[in-house]
C-alpha positions in Angstrom: 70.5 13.2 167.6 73.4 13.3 169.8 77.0 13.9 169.1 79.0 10.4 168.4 82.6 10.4 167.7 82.9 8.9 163.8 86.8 8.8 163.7 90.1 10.4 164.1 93.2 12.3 162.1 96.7 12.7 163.2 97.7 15.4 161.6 100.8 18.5 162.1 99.3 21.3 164.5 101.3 23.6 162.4 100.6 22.7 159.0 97.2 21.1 159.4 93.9 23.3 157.6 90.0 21.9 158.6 87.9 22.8 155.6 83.8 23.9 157.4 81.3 23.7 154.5 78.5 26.5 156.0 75.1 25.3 156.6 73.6 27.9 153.4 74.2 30.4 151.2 75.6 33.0 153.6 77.2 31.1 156.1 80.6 31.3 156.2 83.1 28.9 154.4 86.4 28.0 154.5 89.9 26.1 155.6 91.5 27.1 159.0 94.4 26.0 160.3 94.4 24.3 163.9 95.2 27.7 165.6 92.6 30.0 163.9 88.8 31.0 165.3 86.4 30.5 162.3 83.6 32.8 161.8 80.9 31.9 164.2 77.6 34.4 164.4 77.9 37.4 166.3 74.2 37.6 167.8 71.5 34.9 167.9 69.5 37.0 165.3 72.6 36.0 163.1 72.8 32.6 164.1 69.1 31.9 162.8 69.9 34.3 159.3 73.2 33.2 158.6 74.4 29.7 160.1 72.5 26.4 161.2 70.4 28.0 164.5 70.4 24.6 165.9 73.7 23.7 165.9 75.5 26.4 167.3 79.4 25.5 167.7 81.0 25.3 170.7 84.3 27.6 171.3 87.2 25.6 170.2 85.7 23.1 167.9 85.5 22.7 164.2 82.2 22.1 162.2 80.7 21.8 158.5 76.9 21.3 157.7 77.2 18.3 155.6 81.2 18.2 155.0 84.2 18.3 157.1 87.5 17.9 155.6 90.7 17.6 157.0 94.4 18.2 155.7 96.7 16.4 158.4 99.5 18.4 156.7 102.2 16.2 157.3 101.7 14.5 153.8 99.0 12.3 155.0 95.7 11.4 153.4 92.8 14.2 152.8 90.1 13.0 154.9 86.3 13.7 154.6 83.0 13.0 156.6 80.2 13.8 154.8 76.5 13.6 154.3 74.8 10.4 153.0 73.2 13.2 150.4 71.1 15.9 150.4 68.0 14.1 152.8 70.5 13.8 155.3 72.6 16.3 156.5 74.2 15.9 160.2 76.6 18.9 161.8 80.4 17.3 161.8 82.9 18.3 164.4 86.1 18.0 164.8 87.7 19.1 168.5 91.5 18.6 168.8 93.1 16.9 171.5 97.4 17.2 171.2 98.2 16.2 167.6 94.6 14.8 166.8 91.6 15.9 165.5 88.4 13.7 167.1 85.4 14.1 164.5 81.8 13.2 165.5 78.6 13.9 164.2 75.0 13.9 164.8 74.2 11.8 162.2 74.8 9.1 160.1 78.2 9.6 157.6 80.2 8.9 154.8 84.4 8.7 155.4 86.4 8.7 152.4 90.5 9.6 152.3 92.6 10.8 149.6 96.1 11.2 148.0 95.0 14.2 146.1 95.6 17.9 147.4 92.5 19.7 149.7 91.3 21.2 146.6 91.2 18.3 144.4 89.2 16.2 146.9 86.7 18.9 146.8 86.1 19.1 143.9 86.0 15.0 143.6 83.5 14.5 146.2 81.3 17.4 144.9 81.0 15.2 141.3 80.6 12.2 143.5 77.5 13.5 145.3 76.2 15.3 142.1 76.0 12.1 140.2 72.2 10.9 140.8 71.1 14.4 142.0 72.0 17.4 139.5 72.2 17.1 136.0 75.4 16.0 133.8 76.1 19.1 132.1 75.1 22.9 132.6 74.3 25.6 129.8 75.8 29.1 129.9 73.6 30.9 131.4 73.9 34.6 130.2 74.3 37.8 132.3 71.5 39.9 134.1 70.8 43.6 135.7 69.6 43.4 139.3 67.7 46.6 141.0 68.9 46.0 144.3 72.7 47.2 145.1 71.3 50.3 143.3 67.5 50.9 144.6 67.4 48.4 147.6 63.6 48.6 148.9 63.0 52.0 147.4 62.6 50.3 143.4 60.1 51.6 141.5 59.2 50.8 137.4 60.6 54.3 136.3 64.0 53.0 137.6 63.5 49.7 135.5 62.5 51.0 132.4 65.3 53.7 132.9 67.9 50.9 133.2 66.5 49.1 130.4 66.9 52.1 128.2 70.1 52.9 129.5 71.8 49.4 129.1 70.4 50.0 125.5 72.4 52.8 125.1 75.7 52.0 126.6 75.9 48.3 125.3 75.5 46.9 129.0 74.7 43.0 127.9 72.4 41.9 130.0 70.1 39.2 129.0 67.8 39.2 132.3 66.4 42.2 134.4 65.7 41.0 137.5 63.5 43.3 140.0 64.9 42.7 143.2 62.9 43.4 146.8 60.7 46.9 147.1 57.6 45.5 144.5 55.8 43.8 147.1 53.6 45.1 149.8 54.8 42.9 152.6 56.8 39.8 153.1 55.0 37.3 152.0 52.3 39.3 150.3 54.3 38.9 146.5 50.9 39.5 144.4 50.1 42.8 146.5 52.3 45.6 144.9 53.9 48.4 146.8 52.0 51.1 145.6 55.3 53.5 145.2 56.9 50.8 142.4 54.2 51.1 139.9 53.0 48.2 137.4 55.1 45.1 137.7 53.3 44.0 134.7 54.1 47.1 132.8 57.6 46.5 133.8 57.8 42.7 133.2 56.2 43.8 129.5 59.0 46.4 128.9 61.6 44.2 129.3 60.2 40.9 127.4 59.3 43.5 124.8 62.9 44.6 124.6 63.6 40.7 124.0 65.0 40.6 127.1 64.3 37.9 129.9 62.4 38.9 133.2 63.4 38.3 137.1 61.7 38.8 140.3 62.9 38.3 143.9 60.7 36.1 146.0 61.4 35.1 149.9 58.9 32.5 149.7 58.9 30.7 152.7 58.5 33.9 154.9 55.4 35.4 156.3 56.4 39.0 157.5 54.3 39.9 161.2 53.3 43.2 159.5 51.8 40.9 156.3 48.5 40.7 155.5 49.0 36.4 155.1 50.5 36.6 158.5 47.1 38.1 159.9 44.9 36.3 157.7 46.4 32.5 157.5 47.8 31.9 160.8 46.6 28.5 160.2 49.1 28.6 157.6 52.5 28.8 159.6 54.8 26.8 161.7 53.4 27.2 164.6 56.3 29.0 167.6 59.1 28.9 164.8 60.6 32.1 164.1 63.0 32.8 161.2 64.5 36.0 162.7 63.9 39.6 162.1 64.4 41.5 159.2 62.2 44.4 157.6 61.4 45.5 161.2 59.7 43.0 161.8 59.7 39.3 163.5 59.5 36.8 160.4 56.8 33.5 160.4 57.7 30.3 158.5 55.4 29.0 156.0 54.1 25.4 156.3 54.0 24.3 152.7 52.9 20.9 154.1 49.7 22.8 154.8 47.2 21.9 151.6 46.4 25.5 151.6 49.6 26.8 151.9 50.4 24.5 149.5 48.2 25.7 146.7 48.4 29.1 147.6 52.5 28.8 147.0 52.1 27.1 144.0 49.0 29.7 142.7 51.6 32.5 143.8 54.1 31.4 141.0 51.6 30.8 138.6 50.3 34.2 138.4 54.0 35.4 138.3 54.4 33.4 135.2 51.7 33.9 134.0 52.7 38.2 133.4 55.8 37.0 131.7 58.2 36.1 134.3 60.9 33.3 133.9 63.8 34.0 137.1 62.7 33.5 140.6 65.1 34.4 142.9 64.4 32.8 145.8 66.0 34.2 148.8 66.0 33.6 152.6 64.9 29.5 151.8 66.9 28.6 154.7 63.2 29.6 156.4 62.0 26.3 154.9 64.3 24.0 156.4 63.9 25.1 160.1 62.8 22.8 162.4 59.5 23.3 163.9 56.4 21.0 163.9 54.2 21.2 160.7 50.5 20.3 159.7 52.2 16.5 158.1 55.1 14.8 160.5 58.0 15.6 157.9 61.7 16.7 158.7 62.6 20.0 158.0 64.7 19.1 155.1 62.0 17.1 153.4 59.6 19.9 153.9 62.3 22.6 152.4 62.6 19.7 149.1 58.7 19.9 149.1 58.7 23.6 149.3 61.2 24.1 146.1 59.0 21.6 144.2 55.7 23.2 144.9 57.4 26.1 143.4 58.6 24.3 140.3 54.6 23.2 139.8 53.6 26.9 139.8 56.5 28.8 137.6 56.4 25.6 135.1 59.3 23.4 133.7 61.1 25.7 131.9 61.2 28.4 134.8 64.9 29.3 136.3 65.2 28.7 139.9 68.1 30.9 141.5 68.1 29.9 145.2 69.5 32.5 147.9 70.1 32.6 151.6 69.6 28.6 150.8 70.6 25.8 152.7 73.1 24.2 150.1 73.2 20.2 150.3 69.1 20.2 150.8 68.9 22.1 147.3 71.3 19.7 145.3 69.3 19.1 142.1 66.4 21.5 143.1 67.7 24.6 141.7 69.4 26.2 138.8 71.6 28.5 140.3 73.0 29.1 143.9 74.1 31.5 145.4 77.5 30.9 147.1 78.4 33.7 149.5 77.0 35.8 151.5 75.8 39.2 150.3 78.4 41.8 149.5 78.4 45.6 150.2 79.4 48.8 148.7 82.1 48.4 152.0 84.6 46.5 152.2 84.5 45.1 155.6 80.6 43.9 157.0 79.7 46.4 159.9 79.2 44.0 162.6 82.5 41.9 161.7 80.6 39.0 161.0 81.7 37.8 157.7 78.4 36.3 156.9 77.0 39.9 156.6 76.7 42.0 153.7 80.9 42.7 152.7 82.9 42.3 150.1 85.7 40.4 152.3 82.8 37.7 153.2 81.6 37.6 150.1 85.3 37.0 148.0 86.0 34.7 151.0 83.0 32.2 150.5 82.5 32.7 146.9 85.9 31.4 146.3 85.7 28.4 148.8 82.7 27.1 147.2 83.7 27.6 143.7 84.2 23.9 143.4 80.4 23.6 143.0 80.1 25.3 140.5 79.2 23.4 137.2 79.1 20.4 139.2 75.9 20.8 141.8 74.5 24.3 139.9 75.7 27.4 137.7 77.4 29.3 141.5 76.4 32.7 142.0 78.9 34.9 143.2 76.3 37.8 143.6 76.2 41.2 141.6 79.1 43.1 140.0 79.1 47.0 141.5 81.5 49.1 140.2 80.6 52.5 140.7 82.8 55.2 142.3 81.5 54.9 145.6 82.3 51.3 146.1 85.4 50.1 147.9 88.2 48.4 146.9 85.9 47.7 143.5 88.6 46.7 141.3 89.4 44.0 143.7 85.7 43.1 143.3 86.0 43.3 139.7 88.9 40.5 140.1 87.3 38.4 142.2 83.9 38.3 139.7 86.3 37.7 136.7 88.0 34.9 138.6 84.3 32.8 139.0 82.8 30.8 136.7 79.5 31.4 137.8 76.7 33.9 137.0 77.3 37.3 136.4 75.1 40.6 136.9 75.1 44.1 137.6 73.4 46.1 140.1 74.1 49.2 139.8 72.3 51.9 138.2 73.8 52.5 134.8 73.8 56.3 135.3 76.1 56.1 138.5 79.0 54.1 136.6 82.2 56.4 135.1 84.2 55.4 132.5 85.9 52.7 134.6 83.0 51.3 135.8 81.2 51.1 132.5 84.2 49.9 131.1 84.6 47.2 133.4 80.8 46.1 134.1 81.3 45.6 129.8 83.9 43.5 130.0 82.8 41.2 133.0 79.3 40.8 131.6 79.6 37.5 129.7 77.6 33.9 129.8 78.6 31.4 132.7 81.1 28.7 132.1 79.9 25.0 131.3 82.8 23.9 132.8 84.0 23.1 136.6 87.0 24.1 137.6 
């Protein structure tokens, strides 16, 4: 649809702030004032990673995927155009003109105004949309280890079961090893084992053995070009769509409203059950919800809801559903936990100076924007603890985990952690909190 203006704000250029709710779990979030330039992607590989590929922003205009805010700043009402909910969610812009901000969207929205402070009336419109869609309350969830920060791609079972031990040893309570990317053979080849890793049921054994729970890292919706499901089951794809490139490699969509796509997804999580496994991390979903035209005439966003349901069916009721790289409004009351931010980095600062890339800056910056959902939509995910040497600026890491309420984990190899480190991945490694903030 096109753009149509949907209202208006006067508001003080100096003291007004536009809050941009990102399109998924990386893209960047936030409250600018009228002056500042908002992240926006560096490359058009980013764009179709990171933020909404087919929305891109024009220069000098404000937008949110599903929520735009505005702070007039001169005392005025907190104004919000929103979604309708998460079946619906239109790009909102606001472009200034003088000492008003113009709003339009591309689809249909809600407009609400408030007394309360920016903060408040986030938090008041996320338990407003929540009610219907997520549940009332949230459980702690308890802490995990995660391979990746530590092994990336190159994970193998030795360093699981080494980890395993060594948590043991050095009281590192985590409740959940999760294996991260590196077990599989290909994107989108998840029951085809990287020869190099080992046994993932060997694996998944030692740690339910050790009365621990069991993770894996699935990107579900992608069908790597070097994959054997890619060559196999074209039949099986989006047809044209491409989800970017990653792995050196172009990346296919999967069309879960294929039958056989469909059962082959669901048969997927089954088997990973069925070996023991209870925490799918589900990472690059925002694959799911492109738009593209599939084997049944369904919008992207219904197919994405389909896709996260197909994969309920297969890892069973009781399974944990982490979602990652996710578009966020589209997964209200579809997953368990959310990732919030983008990735973060053993660096500081992400190498392209794109804030929706792996850093700690983005990471912190995003994390704490969306920390309203938390307990409200989902348990947030902040992503992994690292505090070993090498890292930068950890203890301001450290601060920012301790500051969330959301899930907390540790990636990095126990081994590599000194005294500080230990001491502080201890300390830090403790059940979510039930409540939102």
């Amino acid at each position: 649809m096109p753009f149509a203006d949907v209202g208006e704000v006067s508001c003080d250029p100096r003291n007004a702030l536009v809050f941009e709710h990102g399109w998924q779990s990386w893209s960047p979030t936030g409250a600018y004032r009228l002056d500042d330039r908002p992240p926006r992607a560096a490359d058009p590989t980013i764009q179709t990673l990171c933020y909404r590929p087919e929305t891109p922003v024009p220069a000098g205009v404000f937008q949110g995927e599903g929520l735009l805010a505005i702070d007039p700043g001169d005392g005025g009402p907190v104004e919000l155009w929103s979604a309708p909910g998460p079946l619906q969610v239109p790009s909102i812009r606001a472009r200034r003109e003088h000492d008003r901000l113009i709003v339009s969207a591309d689809g249909p929205v809600r407009h609400s105004r408030t007394s309360e402070s920016l903060d408040q009336a986030l938090r008041d419109w996320a338990g407003t949309v929540a009610t219907g869609h997520a549940p009332g309350s949230f459980p702690a969830v308890p802490p995990m280890w995660c391979t990746w920060y530590g092994y990336w791609d190159k994970v193998t079972e030795a360093d699981v079961l080494e980890n395993l031990e060594l948590a043991r040893r050095h009281r590192v309570d985590a409740d959940m090893f999760l294996i991260d990317d590196g077990y599989e053979a290909g994107i989108g080849d998840w029951l085809d084992l990287r020869p190099e890793f080992g046994s993932l049921e060997r694996a998944v054994g030692a740690i339910t053995d050790a009365g621990k729970r069991a993770g894996i890292w699935v990107a579900p919706f992608l069908a790597g070009h070097h994959s054997r499901i890619f060559r196999e089951h074209p039949d099986w794809l989006v047809p044209g769509v491409s989800a970017g490139h990653m792995w050196d490699q172009d990346l296919a969509v999967l069309d879960v409203t294929h039958p056989d796509a469909a059962a082959h997804l669901v048969h997927v999580f089954e088997r990973l059950a069925a070996i023991g496994l209870t925490h799918f991390k589900l990472d690059y979903i925002y694959a799911g919800a492109l738009p593209g035209r599939r084997h049944q005439d369904v919008d992207p966003i219904a197919a994405y809801r389909r896709g996260l349901e197909l994969i309920r069916e297969g890892a069973g009721p009781g399974a944990t559903i982490h979602g990652c790289g996710a578009p966020m409004l589209p997964s209200l009351g579809l997953v368990d936990i959310m990732r919030v931010s983008p990735d973060i980095a053993p660096t500081l600062l992400p190498r392209s100076g794109d804030i929706s890339q792996p850093s700690q800056l983005g990471a912190r910056l995003a994390g704490a924007a969306r920390e309203f959902l938390h307990a409200r939509w989902w348990v947030n995910d902040p992503d992994c603890l690292i505090a070993r040497p090498e890292v930068e600026a950890r203890e301001d890491w450290a601060a920012h985990i301790a500051a969330t309420g959301g899930l907390r984990g540790s990636s990095d190899p126990i081994a590599a952690l000194d005294a500080w480190g230990l001491e502080t991945t201890r300390r830090l490694l403790v059940p979510t909190r039930t409540d939102p903030s």
